[in-house]
VOGU-3710 file (C-alpha; in Angstrom, 3 decimals, decimal comma):
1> xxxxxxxxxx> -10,462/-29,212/7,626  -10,390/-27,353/4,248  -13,385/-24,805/5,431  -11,454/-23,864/8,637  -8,466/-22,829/6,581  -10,443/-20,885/4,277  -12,041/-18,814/6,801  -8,872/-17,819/8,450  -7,478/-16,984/5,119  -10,697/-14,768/5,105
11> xxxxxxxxxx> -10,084/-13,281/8,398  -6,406/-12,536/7,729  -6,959/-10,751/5,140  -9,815/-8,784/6,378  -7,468/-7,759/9,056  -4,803/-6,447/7,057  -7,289/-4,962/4,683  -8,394/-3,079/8,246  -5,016/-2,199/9,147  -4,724/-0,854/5,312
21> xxxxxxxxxx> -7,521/1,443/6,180  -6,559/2,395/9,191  -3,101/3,548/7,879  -4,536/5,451/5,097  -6,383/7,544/7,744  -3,536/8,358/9,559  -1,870/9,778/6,464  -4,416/12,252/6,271  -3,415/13,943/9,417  0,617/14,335/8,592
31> xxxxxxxxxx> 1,858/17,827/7,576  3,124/18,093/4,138  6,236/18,172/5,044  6,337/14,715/7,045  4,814/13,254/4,088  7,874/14,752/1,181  10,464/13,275/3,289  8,356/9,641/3,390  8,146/10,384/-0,210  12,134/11,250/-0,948
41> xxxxxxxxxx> 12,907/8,476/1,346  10,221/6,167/-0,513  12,395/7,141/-4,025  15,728/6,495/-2,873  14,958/2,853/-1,785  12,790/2,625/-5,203  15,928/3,877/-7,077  18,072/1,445/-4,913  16,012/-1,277/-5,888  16,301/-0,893/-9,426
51> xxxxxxxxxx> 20,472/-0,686/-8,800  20,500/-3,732/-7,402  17,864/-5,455/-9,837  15,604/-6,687/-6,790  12,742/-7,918/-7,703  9,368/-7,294/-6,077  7,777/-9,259/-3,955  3,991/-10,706/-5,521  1,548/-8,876/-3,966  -1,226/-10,968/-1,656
61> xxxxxxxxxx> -5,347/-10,692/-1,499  -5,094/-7,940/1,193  -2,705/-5,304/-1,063  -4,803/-5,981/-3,612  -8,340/-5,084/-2,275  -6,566/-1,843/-0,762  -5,073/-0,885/-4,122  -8,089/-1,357/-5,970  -10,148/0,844/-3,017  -7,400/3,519/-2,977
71> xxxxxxxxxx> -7,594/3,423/-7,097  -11,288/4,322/-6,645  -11,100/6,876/-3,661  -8,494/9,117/-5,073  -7,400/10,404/-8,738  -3,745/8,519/-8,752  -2,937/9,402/-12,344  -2,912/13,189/-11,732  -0,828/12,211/-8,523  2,003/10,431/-10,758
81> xxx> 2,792/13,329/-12,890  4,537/16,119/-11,141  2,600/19,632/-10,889
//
């Protein structure tokens, strides 16, 4: 009983890991503009967040494999500082 709820652990997080991918590709086809208004809107709810002192949620196996494979693919320091 214990292996078959490992494995699906495995599998769900396989699939979003997938999904993870999959989104990341699709970013790379929105125009610049698209992706400055995500961004704006992405601050505002950041800066409402910190108003209201909500704390974030822990993040699970899946956002963690995709952070660490984004971390590798793309130079996010240079991305944090404004140009």
């Amino acid at each position: 009983m214990r292996k078959a709820s490992c494995s699906s652990i495995t599998c769900w997080t396989a699939g979003r890991v997938l999904v993870d991918v999959l989104t990341f590709l699709s970013l790379g086809f929105r125009s610049r503009s698209q992706l400055a208004a995500e961004n704006r809107f992405l601050r505002t709810q950041l800066a409402h967040y910190a108003e209201r002192c909500v704390r974030a949620r822990r993040a699970d196996d899946a956002t963690r494999i995709t952070l660490i494979v984004v971390a590798h693919l793309i130079d996010w320091r240079t991305a944090l500082t404004p140009s």
